[in-house]
C-alpha positions in Angstrom: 0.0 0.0 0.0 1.6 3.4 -1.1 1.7 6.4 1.3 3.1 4.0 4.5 5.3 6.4 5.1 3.3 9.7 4.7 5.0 12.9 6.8 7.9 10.6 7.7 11.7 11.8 7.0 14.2 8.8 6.1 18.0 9.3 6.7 19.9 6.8 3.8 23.7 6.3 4.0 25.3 4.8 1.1 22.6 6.2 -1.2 24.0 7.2 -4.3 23.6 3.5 -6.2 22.8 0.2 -5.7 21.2 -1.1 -2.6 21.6 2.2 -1.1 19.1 4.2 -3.9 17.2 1.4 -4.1 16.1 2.1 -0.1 16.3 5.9 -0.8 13.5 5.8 -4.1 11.6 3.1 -1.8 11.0 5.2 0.8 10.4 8.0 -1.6 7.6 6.4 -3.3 5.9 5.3 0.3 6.0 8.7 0.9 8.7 10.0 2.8 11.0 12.8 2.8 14.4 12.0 2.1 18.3 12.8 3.9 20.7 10.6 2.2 24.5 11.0 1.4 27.7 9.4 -0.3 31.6 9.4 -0.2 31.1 9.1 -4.2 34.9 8.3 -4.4 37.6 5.4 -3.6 38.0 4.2 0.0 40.9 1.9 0.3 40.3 -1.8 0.2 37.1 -0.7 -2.0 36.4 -4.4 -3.7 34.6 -2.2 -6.9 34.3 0.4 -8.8 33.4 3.5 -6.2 30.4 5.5 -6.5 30.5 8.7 -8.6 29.0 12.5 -7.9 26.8 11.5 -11.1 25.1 8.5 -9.6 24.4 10.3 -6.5 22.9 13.3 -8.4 20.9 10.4 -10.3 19.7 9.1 -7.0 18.0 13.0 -6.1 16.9 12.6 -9.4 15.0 9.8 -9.0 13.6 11.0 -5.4 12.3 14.2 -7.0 10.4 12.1 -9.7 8.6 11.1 -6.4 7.5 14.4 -5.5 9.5 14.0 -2.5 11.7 16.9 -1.0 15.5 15.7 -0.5 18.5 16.9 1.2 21.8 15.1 -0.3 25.7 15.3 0.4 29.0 14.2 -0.8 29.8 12.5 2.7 31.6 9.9 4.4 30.1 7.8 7.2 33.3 7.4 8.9 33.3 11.2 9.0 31.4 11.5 12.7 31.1 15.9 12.3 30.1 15.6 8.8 27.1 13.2 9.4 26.4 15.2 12.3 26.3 18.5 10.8 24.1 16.8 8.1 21.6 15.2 10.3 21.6 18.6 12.7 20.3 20.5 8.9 18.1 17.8 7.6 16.1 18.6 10.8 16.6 22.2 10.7 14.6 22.0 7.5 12.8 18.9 7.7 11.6 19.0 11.0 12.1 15.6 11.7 14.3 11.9 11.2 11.9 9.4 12.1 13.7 6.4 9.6 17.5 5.6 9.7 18.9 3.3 7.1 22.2 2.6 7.8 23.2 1.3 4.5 26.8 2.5 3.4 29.4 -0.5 3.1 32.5 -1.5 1.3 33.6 -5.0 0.5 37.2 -6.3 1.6 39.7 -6.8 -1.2 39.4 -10.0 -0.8 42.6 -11.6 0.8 43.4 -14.4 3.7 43.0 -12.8 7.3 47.1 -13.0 7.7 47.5 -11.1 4.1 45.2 -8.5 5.5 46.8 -4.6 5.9 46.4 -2.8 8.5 44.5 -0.3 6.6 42.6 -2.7 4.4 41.2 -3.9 7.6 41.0 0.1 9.3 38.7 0.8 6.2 36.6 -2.0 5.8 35.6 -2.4 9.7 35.3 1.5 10.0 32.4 1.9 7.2 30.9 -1.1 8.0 30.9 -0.8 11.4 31.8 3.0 12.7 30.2 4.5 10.0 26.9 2.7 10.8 27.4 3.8 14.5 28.0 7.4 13.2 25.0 7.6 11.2 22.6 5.8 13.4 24.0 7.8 17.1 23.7 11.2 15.3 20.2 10.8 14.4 18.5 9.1 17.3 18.8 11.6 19.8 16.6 13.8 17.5 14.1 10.7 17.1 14.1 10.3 21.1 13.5 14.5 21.6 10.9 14.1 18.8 9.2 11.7 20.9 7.8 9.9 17.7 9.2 6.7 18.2 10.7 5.0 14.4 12.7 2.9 13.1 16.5 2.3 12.8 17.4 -0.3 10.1 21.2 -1.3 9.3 22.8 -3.3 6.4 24.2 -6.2 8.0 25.0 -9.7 5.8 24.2 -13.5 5.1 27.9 -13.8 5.8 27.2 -12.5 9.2 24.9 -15.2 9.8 27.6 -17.9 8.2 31.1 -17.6 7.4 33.1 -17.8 4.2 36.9 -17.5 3.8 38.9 -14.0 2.6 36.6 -11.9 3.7 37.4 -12.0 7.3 37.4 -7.7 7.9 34.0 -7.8 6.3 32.3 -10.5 8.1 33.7 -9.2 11.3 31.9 -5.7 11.0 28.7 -7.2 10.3 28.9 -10.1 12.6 29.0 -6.3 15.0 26.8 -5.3 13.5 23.8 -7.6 14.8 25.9 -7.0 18.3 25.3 -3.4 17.9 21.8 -3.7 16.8 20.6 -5.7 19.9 22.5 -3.5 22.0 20.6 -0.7 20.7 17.4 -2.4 20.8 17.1 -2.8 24.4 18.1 0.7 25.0 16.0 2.5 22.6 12.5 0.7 23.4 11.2 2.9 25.8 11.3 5.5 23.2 9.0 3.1 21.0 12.4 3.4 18.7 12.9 0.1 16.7 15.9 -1.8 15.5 16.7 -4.0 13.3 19.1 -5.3 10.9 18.8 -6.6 7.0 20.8 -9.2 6.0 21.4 -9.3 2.1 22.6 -12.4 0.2 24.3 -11.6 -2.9 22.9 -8.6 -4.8 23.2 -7.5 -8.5 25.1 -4.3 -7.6 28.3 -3.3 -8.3 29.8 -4.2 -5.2 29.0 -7.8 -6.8 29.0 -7.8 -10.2 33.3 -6.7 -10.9 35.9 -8.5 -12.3 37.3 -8.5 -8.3 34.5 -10.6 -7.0 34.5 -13.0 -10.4 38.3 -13.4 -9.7 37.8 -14.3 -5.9 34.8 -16.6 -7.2 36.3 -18.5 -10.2 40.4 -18.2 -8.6 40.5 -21.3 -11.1 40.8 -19.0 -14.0 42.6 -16.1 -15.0 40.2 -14.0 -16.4 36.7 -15.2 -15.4 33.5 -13.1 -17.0 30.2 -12.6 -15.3 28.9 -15.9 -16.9 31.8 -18.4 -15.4 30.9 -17.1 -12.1 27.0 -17.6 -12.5 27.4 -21.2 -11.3 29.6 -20.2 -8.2 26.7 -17.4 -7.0 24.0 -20.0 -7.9 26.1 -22.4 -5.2 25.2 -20.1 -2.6 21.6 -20.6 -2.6 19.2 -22.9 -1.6 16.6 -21.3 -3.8 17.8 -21.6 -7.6 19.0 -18.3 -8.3 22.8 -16.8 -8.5 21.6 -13.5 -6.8 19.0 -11.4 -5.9 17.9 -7.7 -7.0 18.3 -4.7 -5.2 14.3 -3.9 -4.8 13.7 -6.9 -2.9 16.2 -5.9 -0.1 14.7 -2.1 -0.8 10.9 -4.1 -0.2 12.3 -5.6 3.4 13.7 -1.9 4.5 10.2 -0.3 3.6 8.3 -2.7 5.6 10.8 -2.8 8.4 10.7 0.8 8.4 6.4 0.9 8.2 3.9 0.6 11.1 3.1 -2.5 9.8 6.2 -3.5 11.9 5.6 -1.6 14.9 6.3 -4.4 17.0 9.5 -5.8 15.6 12.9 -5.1 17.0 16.2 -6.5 17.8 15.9 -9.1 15.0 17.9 -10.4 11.7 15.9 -10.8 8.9 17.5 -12.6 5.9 16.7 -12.0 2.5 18.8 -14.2 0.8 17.5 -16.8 -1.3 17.8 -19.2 1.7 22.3 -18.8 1.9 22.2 -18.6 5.3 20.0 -22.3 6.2 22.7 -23.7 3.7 
């Protein structure tokens, strides 16, 4: 049902592509107002192609087209004053955060936990873990003064719910994040504030689909294409499929985010294709 969001302000991390618009135009089209930023640009240990200015200014493109009103930035998460600063306007103008999506993530580059830099492992745990602490503690002391209540929802992983090899700095922040996520939970109740964690399977972004993530599928060959690693992401999967689309995480964050899940909190919800049972 459209409009389950009506008067509602969303903050989106991550937003300018992939999974990250996908949540931002969701949310859009059930009717709320939108806050959403970007690094648009390389982060060490970045496993694909970064994000662009161009695909962030397609994202408020594709928000306006809504008839929603958005406030966007050029931002990184792990950049605690900069988020602040940002959430401190968007409710300047807005009036209100009553939805955090804690989406922004990077992937590892891919190497055994004892090949690991220092810095590889710096960036990957600091997105994927500070960065999600940054956007969501910057924001929830407006939702708790609002005294609306809402919803906090952050990108964890299957792979936080199972393990795979050589990706041991990724894994690791989102196996926190669930820890963070019930932590936050239990505090934030009493303010009828929810939370509540995602956890994607593969997903036809561009975080996936890169000559990286073919190589660390397919190491058996020396310049695998999206085709030879079809079979590898089908593997995952206990429903027959190599990977899912970004709208069906974007469908899980709307409803998490609705009234029509006023009474969950402090849980994992997988939507992936059944990788986590398997």
């Amino acid at each position: 049902m459209a409009g389950r969001l009506a008067g509602k302000v969303a903050l989106v991390s991550g937003a300018a592509r992939g999974q990250g618009r996908a949540h931002t135009v969701r949310l859009a089209e059930e009717g709320a107002d939108i806050v959403a930023f970007d690094v648009c640009a390389p982060l060490p240990a970045q496993g694909a192609p970064p994000a662009t200015p161009e695909d962030l200014a397609a994202t408020v493109k594709a928000v306006e087209a809504t008839d929603r009103r958005i406030l966007s930035a050029r931002l990184d998460a792990t950049d605690r004053p900069g988020v602040q600063a940002l959430v401190d306007q968007a409710v300047a103008e807005f009036g209100r955060i009553d939805v955090v999506v804690a989406n922004a993530g990077l992937t590892s580059s891919g190497t055994c936990s004892v090949d690991t830099t220092e810095e590889d492992w710096r960036s990957v745990i600091g997105t994927n873990l500070t960065g999600v602490f940054n956007t969501v503690t910057t924001a929830v002391p407006h939702m708790i003064a609002a005294g609306n209540g809402g919803s906090v929802i952050m990108t964890s992983s299957s792979v936080s719910l199972r393990a795979v090899q050589n990706l041991s700095s990724y894994i690791a922040a989102k196996h926190g994040l669930v820890g963070l996520m019930r932590s936050m939970a239990l505090e934030l109740g009493e303010h009828s504030i929810r939370v509540n964690t995602v956890h994607p399977t593969a997903v036809a972004t561009d975080m996936l689909l890169n000559e990286q993530n073919y190589r660390m599928f397919r190491p058996d060959l020396t310049d695998p294409t999206h085709e030879d690693a079809l079979p590898a992401y089908r593997s995952l999967h206990v429903l027959p499929i190599p990977y899912v689309e970004a709208a069906d995480i974007a469908h899980a964050v709307a409803f998490l985010a609705s009234d029509e899940a006023r009474y969950i909190t402090g849980t994992v919800l997988p939507v992936d294709a059944g990788m986590s049972i398997k």
